[in-house]
Structures are given as C-alpha cells and as structure tokens.
VOBA-634846 format. One record per residue (C-alpha): residue number from 1; residue in one letter; x negated, y negated, z. Coordinates in steps of 0.05 Angstrom, whole numbers, plus 32768, in hexadecimal, padded with zeros to 4 digits. Layout:
N
NUM / a / X / Y / Z
...
//
This chain:
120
1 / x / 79ED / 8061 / 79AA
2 / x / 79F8 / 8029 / 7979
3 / x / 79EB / 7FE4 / 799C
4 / x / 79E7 / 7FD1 / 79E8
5 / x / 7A1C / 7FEA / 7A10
6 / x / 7A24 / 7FA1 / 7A2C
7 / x / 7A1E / 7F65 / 7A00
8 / x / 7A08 / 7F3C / 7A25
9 / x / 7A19 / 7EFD / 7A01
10 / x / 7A58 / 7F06 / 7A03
11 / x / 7A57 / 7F15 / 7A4C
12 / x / 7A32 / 7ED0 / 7A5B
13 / x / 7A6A / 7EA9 / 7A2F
14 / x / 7AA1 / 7ECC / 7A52
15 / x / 7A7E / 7EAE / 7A97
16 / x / 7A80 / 7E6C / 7A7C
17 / x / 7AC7 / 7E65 / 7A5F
18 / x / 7ADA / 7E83 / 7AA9
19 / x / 7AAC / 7E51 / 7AC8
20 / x / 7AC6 / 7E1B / 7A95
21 / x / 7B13 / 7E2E / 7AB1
22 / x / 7AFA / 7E32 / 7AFC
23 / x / 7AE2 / 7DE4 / 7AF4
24 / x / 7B1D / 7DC5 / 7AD3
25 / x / 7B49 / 7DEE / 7B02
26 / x / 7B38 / 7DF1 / 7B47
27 / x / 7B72 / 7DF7 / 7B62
28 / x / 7B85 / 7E3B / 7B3B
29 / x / 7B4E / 7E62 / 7B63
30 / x / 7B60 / 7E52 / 7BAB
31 / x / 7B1A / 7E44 / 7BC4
32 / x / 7B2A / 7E21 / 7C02
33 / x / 7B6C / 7E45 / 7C14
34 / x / 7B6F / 7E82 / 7C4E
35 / x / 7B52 / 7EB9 / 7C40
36 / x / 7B77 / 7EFD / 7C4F
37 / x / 7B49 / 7F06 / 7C87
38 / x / 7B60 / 7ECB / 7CA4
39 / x / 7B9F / 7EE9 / 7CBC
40 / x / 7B82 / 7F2D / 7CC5
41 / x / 7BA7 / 7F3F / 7D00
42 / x / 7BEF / 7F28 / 7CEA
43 / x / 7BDF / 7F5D / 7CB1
44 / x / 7BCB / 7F94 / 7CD2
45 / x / 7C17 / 7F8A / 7CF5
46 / x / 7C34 / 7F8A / 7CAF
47 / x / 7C0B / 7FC2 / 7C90
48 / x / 7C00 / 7FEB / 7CC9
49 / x / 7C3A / 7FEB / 7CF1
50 / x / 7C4D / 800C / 7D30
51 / x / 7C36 / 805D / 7D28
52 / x / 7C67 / 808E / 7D28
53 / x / 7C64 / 80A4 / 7D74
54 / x / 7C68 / 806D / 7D89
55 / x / 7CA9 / 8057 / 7D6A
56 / x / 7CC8 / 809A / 7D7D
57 / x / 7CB5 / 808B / 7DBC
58 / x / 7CCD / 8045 / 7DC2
59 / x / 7D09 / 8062 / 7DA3
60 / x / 7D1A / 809B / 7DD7
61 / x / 7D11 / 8066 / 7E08
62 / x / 7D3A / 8034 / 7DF5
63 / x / 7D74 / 806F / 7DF4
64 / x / 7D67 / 8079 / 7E34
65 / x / 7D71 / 8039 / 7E49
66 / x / 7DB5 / 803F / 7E2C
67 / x / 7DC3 / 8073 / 7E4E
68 / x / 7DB9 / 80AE / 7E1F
69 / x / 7D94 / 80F2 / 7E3B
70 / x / 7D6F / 812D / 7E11
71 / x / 7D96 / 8167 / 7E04
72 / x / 7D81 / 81A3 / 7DD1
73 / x / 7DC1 / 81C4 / 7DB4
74 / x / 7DC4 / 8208 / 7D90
75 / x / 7DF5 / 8207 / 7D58
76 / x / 7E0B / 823D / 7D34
77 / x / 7DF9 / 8244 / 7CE6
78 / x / 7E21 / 8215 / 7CB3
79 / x / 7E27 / 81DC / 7CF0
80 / x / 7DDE / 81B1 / 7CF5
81 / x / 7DF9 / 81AC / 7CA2
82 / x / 7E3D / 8198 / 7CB2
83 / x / 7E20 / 816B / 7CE4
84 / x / 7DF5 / 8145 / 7CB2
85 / x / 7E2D / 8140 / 7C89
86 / x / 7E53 / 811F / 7CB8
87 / x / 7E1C / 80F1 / 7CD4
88 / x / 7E0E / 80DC / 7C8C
89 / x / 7E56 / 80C9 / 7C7B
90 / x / 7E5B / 80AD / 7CC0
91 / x / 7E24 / 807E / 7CCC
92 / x / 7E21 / 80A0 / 7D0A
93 / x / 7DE7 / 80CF / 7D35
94 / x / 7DEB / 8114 / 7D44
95 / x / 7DFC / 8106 / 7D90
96 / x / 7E2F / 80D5 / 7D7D
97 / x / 7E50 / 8107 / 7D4C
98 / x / 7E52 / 8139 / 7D8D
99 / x / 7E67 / 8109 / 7DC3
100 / x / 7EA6 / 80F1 / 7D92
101 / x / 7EBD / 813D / 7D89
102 / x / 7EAE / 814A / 7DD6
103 / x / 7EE5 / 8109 / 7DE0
104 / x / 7F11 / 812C / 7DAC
105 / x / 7F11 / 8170 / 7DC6
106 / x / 7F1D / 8151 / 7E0F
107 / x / 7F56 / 8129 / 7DF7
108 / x / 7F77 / 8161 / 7DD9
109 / x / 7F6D / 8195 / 7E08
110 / x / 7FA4 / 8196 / 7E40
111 / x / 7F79 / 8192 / 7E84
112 / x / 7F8B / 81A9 / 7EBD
113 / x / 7FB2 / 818C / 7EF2
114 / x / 7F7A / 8186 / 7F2D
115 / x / 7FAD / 815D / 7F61
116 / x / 7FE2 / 819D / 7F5F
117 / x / 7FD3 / 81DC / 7F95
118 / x / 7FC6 / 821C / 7F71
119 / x / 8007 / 8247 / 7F72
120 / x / 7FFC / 8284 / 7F85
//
C-alpha cells in the first residue's frame, strides 16, 4: 500500500469546517428539539400498526354487527373469476354481488300464491 489509508489531516480539517458550520449555525442541527424517542409510542402506532389478525378480526366483527353471517359457497369453475370481475367493476364484495342476484332472481321468478287452497 502506498500512503495511510486515512489521512488524517484531512480528516481533522474536515472536523473543524463541520465544527466551524455547527457554531455559526445552531439552529441547522436541532440540538434542543424532540428527539424521535420522544414520541416513541405515537410511532410505533404509525409504523407498526394494528397486525393482521387483528384487523380481520375487528373486521368480521364489525359485519356482524351489521348484520352479516359466514357462509362458504361452492361455485362451479369459471364463477369465483366472473365474480372478481364483477366485484372489481362494481366496487362491490363478494356477498353483496350474491345478495343483489338473490333480489334479482326473486323478483323475476313468479312465486307462488301461498293464500290460495291447493286444487286438487
């Protein structure tokens, strides 16, 4: 190797240009504002966030509350695609999509007549 690996000279001027800028401008290194560990718990809320089973769970709760129960539906092949596609273009869930064509077969479909007597 040809010369130190450090020079220090240069190293030591370098020190005292910085230390030069640090005393004609206090303000630019923030010695007495908060630290960031200071506010250490408001950013662990931003950083870590609520984990993942926990916000399904608040989730599937707060569906219940409105009302919505569980249900596991086996579709035939072509339909969970057809499905997306439509929830996509939508804006709207899975259980939505069914419930709407539930409405849409019911309203279409003649039911019927319960108040009659079966003829016989």
């Amino acid at each position: 190797m040809n010369g130190p690996v450090v020079d220090l000279v240069r190293v030591r001027n370098a020190l005292a240009k910085l230390d030069r800028l640090v005393a004609e401008h206090p303000e630019r290194c923030n010695r007495n504002g908060p630290k960031w560990a200071d506010h250490l718990p408001e950013l662990d809320k931003l950083t870590m966030g609520t984990p993942v089973k926990q916000r399904i769970k608040d989730y599937r709760a707060r569906l219940r509350a409105k009302g919505y129960k569980a249900a596991t539906l086996y579709l035939p092949a072509g339909i969970p695609d057809r499905l997306a596609q439509l929830s996509q273009q939508t804006g709207l869930t899975y259980g939505d999509l069914v419930a709407l064509a539930l409405d849409c077969y019911e309203n279409q479909t003649p039911q019927p007549d319960t108040d009659k007597e079966p003829t016989q």
